[in-house]
C-alpha positions as CSV (number, residue, x, y, z in Angstrom):
1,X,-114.4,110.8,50.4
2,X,-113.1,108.3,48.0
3,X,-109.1,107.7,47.2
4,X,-108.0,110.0,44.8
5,X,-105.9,107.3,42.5
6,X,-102.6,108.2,41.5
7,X,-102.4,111.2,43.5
8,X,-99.5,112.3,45.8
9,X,-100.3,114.2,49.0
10,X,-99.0,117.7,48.7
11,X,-99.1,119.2,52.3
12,X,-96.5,120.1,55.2
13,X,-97.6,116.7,56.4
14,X,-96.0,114.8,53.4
15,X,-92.7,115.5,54.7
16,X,-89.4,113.7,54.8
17,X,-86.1,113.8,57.1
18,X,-84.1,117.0,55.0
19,X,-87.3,118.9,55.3
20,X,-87.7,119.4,59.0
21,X,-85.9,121.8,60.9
22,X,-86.1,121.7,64.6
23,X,-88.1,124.6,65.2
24,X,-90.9,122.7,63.1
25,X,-91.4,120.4,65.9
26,X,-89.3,121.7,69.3
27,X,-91.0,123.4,72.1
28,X,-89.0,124.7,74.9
29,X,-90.5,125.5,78.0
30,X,-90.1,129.0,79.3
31,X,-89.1,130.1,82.9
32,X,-92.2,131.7,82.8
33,X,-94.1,128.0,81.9
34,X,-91.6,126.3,85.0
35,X,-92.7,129.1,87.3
36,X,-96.3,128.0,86.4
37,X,-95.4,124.2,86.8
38,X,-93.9,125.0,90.1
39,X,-96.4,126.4,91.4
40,X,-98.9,123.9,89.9
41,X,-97.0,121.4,92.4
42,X,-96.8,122.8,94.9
43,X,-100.5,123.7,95.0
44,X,-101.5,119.4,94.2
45,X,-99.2,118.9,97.2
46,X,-100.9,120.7,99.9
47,X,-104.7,119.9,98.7
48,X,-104.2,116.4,96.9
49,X,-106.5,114.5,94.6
50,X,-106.6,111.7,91.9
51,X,-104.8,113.1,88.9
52,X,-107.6,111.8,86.2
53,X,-109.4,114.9,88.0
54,X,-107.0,117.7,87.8
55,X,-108.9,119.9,85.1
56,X,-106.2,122.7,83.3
57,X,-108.9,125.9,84.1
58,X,-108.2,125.1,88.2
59,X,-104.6,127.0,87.7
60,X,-103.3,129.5,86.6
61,X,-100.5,128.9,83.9
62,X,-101.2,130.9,80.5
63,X,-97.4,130.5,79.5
64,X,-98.1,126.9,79.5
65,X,-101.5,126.8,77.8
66,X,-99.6,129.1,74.8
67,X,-96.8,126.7,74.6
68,X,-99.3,124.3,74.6
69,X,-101.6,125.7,71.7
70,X,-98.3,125.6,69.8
71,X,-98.0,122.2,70.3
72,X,-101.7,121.6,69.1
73,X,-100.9,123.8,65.8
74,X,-98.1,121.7,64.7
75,X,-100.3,118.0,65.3
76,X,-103.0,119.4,63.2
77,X,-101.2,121.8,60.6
78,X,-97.6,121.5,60.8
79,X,-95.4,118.4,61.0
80,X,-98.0,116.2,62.6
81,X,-95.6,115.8,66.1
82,X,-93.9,117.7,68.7
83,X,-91.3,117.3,71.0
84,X,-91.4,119.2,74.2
85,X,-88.4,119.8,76.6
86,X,-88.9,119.8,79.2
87,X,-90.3,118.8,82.9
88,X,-87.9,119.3,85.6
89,X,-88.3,115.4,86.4
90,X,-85.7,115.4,89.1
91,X,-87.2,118.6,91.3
92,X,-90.5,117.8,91.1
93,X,-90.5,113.9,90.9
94,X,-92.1,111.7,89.9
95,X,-95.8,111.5,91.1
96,X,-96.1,115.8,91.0
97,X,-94.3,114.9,87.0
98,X,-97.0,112.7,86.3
99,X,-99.7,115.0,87.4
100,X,-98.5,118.1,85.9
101,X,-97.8,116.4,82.8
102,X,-101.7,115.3,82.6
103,X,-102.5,119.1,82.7
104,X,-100.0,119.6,79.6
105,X,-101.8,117.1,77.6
106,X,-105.2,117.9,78.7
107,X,-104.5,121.5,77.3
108,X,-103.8,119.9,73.8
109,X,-107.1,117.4,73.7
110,X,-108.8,115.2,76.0
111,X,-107.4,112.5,77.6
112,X,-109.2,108.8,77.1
113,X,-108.9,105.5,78.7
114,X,-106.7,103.3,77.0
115,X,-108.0,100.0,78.6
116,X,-111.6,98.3,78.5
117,X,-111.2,98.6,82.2
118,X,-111.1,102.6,82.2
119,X,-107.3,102.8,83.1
120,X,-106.4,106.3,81.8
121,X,-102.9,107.0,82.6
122,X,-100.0,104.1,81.5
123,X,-96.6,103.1,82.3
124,X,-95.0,102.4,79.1
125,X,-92.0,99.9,81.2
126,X,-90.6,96.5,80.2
127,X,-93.1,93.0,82.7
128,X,-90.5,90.7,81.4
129,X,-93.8,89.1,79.2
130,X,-94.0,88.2,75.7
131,X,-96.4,90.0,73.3
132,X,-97.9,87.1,71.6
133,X,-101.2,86.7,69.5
134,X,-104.1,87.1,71.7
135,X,-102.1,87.0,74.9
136,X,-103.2,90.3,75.3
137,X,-99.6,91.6,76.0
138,X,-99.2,94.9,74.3
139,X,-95.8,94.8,72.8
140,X,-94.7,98.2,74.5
141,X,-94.7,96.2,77.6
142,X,-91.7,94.2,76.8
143,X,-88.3,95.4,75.3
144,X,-88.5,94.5,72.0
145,X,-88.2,97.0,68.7
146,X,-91.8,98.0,67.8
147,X,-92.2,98.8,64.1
148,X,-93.8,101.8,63.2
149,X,-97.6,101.7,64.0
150,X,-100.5,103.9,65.2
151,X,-101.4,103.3,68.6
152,X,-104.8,101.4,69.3
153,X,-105.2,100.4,65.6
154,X,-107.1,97.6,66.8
155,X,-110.3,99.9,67.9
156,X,-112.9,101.6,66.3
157,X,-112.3,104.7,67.9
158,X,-108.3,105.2,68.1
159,X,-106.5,108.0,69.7
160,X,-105.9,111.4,68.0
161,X,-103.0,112.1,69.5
162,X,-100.1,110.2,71.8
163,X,-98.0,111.5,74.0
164,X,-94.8,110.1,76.0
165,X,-93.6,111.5,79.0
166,X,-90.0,110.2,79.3
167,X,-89.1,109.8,83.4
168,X,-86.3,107.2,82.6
169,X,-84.6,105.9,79.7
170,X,-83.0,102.5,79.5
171,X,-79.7,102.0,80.1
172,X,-79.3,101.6,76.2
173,X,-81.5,101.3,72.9
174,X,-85.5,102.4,73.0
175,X,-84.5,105.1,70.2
176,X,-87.4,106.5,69.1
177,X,-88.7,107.1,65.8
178,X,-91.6,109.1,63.5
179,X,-92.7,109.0,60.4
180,X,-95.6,110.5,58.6
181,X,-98.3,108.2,56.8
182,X,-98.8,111.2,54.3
183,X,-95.1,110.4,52.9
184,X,-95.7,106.8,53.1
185,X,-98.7,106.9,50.9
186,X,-96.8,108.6,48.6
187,X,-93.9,106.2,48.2
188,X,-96.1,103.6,47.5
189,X,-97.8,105.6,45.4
190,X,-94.3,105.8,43.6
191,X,-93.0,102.3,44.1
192,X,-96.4,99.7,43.7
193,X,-99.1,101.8,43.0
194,X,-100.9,98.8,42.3
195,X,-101.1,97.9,45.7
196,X,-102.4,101.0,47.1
197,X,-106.2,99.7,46.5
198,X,-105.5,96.6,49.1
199,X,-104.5,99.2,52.0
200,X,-107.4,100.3,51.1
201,X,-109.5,97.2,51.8
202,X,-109.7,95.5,55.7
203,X,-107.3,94.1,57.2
204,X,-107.5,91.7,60.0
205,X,-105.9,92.9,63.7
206,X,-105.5,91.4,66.8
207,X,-107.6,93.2,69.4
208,X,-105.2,92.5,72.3
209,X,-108.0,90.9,74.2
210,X,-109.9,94.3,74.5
211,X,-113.2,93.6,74.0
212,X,-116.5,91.6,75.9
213,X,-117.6,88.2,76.4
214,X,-118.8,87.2,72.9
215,X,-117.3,90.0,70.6
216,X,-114.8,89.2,67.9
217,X,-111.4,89.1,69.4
218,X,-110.3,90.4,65.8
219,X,-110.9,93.9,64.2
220,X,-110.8,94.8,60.6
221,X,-110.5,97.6,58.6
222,X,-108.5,99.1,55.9
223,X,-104.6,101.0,56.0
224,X,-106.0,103.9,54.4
225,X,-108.9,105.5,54.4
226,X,-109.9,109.0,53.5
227,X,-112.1,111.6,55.5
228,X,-111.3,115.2,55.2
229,X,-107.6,114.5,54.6
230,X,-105.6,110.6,54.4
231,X,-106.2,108.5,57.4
232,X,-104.5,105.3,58.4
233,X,-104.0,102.6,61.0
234,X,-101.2,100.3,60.8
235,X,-99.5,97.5,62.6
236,X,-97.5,94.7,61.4
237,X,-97.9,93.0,64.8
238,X,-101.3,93.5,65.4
239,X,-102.2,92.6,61.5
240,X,-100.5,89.2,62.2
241,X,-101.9,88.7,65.1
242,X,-105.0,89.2,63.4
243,X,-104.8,86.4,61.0
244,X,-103.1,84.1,63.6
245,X,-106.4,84.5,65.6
246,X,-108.4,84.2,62.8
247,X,-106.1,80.9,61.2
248,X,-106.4,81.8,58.0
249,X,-103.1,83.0,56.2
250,X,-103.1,86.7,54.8
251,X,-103.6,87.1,51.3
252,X,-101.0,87.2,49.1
253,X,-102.2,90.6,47.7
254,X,-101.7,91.7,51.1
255,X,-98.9,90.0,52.6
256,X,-97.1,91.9,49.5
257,X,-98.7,95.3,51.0
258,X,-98.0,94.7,54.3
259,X,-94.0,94.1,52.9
260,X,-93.8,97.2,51.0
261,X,-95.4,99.0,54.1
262,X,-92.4,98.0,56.4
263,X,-90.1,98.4,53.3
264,X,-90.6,102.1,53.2
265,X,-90.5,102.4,56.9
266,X,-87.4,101.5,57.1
267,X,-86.0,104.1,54.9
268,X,-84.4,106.6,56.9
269,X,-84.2,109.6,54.8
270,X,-88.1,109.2,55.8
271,X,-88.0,109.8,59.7
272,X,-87.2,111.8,62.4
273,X,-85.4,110.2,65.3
274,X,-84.3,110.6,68.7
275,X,-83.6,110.1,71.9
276,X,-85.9,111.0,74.6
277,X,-84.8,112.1,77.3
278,X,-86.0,112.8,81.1
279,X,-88.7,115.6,81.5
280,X,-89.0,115.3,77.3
281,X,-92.6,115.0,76.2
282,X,-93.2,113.4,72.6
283,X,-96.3,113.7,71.2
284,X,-97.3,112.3,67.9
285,X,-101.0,113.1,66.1
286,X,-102.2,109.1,66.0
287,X,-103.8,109.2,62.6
288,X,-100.8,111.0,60.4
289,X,-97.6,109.4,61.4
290,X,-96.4,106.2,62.8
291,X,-94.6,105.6,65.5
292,X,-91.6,103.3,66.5
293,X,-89.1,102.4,68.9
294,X,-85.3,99.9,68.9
295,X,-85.2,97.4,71.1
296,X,-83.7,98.0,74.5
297,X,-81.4,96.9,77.3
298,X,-82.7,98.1,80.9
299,X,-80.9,98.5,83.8
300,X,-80.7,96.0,86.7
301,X,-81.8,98.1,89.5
302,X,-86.0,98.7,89.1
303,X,-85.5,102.0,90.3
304,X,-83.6,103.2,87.2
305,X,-85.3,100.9,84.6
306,X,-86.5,102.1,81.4
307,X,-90.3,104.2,82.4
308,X,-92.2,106.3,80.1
309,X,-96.1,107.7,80.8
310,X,-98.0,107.5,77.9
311,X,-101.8,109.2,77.3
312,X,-103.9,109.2,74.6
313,X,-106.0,112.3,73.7
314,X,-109.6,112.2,71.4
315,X,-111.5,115.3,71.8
316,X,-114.7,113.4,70.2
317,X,-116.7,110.5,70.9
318,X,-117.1,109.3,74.4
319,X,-113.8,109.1,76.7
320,X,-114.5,105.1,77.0
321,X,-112.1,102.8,75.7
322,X,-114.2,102.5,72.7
323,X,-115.1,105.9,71.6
């Protein structure tokens, strides 16, 4: 499909701050869903295994697959993310949380690796490293803000859908942030239309060193493209990175797009924010909104530090790394 010029998006995914209320994007679960979850646990406990195999159809929890279809309906057709609330963290701890959680997910999509190496469930937690170009450090290992971005914008084949499990925040900052590409578009649309057809050409990305022996270590493609509805894949960082790899400086066509991008983003009365809490599961379709997060101060004490789970769900393609 080619861009439509000069054409905003009219959809519930265009939306801004004033017109979301929280029952567009909230999920509570039910005590019938925690009964379920309970006894999920309990059942792991006595006859354990790997998580990555835990498959939703081995237990009986319809309450949960309902609230979970709910969650699925507003990724695809509502507000593009959804906040659940919550996993009783603090009974169940940690490892039966991180489990149970993977059956969540796995009722909205199918998980996939998020590594080259396969690794297919990961702790979203501050190494103390630096994210620079081609280190291969992602920057949601250190504590710095992350602008907004689609996860894995750097592949072929990115995620449809993220998802945060919250098990501890930090001890301040790491406020998180969403915003949808639909009303992005359409701002630029409004401010420099005549930038729109650059994010709609390639731009160079930093492939955080996941790829084999001989491949390009950078990745391009466009900001925008257009399937069945608008598509996108954006990261400041990873864009940088990109042409730091490639040492050639951006052009100045799209150093001026890339500006306006973060521009917009940071207008406020074009996001929903929050903070996530313990047990509270964010998840975000990849593809329609952008993601971001403050910079944060952790506690001293590892056990209380700053740790979030995060999976990635793609229901096609292969469930490799690269689709």
């Amino acid at each position: 499909m080619t861009m439509p010029l000069l054409t905003p998006i009219e959809a519930p995914s265009a939306w801004r701050r004033r017109d979301l209320r929280e029952a567009d994007y909230r999920v509570e679960l039910s005590p019938a869903c925690l009964d379920e979850i309970s006894r999920a646990a309990d059942e792991m406990r006595c006859h354990p295994l790997p998580t990555i195999l835990r498959q939703p159809a081995e237990f009986d929890m319809p309450n949960c697959a309902a609230a979970m279809a709910c969650v699925r309906d507003m990724l695809d057709r509502g507000a593009g993310f959804a906040l659940v609330d919550r996993l009783p963290v603090a009974d169940l701890g940690d490892e039966a949380a991180r489990a149970v959680y993977w059956l969540l997910a796995s009722m909205v999509a199918r998980p996939v690796a998020q590594k080259l190496d396969g690794t297919m469930i990961y702790d979203v937690h501050d190494t103390g490293r630096a994210a620079l170009p081609g280190s291969g450090v992602r920057p949601d290992q250190t504590n710095i803000e992350l602008k907004f971005h689609n996860d894995n914008s750097y592949n072929a084949a990115p995620p449809d859908y993220v998802v945060l499990l919250c098990l501890r925040p930090a001890k301040s900052g790491g406020h998180s942030r969403v915003a949808s590409f639909h009303s992005i578009y359409n701002e630029v649309l409004a401010r420099r239309p005549g930038l729109l057809p650059r994010l709609h050409r390639p731009f160079r990305f930093d492939r955080q060193r996941e790829f084999h022996p001989g491949e390009d270590p950078v990745f391009s493609a466009p900001v925008f493209e257009w399937a069945s509805e608008l598509r996108a894949r954006f990261s400041a960082h990873q864009i940088r990175g990109g042409y730091a790899l490639s040492q050639d400086p951006i052009d100045s066509e799209g150093a001026a797009a890339l500006a306006v991008m973060l521009e917009i983003f940071d207008d406020e009365t074009l996001s929903a924010d929050f903070n996530l809490e313990p047990g509270q599961m964010q998840f975000v379709h990849n593809r329609a909104l952008g993601h971001s997060r403050t910079a944060f101060e952790d506690h001293a004490e590892p056990g209380r530090r700053r740790h979030l789970i995060r999976l990635w769900l793609r229901d096609r393609g292969r469930q490799a790394y690269a689709g």
